[in-house]
C-alpha positions in Angstrom: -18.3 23.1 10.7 -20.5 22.9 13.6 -20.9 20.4 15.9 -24.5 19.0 14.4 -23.0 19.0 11.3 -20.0 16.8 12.1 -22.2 14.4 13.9 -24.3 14.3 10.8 -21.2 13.0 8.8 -19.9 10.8 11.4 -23.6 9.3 11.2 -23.6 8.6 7.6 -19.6 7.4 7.5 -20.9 4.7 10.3 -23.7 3.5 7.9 -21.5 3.2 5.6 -18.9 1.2 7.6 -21.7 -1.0 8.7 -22.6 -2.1 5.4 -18.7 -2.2 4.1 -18.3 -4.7 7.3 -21.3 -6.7 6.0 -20.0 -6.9 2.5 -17.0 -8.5 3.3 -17.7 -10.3 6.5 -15.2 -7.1 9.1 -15.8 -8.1 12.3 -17.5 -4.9 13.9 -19.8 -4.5 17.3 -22.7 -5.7 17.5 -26.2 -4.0 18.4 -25.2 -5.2 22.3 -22.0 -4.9 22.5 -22.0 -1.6 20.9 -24.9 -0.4 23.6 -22.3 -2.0 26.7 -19.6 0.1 25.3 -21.2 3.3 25.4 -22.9 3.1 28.3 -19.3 2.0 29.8 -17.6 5.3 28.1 -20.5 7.7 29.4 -20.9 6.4 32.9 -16.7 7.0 33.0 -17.5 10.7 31.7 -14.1 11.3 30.5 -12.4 13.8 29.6 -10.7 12.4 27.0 -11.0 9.3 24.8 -8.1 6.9 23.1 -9.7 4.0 21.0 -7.2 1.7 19.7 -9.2 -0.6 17.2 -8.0 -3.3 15.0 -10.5 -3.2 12.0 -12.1 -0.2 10.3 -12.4 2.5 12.8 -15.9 1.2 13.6 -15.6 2.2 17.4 -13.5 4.9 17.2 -16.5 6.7 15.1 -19.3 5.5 17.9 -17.0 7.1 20.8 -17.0 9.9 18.6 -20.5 10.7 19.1 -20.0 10.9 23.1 -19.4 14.4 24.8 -15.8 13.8 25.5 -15.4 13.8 21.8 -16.2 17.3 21.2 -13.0 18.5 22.9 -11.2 15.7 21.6 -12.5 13.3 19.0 -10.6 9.8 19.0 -8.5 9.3 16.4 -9.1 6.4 14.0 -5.8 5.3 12.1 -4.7 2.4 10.0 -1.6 0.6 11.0 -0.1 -2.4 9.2 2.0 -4.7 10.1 4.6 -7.2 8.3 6.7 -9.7 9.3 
């Protein structure tokens, strides 16, 4: 797949996270906060990008869009914990 393409499917699995995160009340950026971290992540140009998230992978899919992804895109996993 090419890069337009995979951008088009990160696209649509975003708007689908959004609405998922709606539906049951997921605490995910908001319109601000998501602007503040990707202006933050661009004007840091790097060359590689970690997100470590603690929800649904919301972030990890809007870093994904960045240049920096296209060598590297971050990694979104699911960890959970027990006691």
């Amino acid at each position: 797949m090419g890069r337009t393409t995979d951008m088009a499917m990160i696209a649509d699995l975003r708007k689908e996270l959004e609405r998922e995160a709606e539906e049951e009340n997921i605490p995910i950026l908001r319109r601000a906060e998501r602007k503040l971290l990707l202006e933050a992540a661009a004007a840091a140009d790097p060359k590689k990008i970690l997100e470590v998230g603690t929800a649904i992978g919301y972030s990890a899919l809007l870093l994904a869009e960045l240049p920096a992804a296209a060598s590297s895109p971050p990694c979104a996993e699911s960890v959970s914990y027990t006691h």
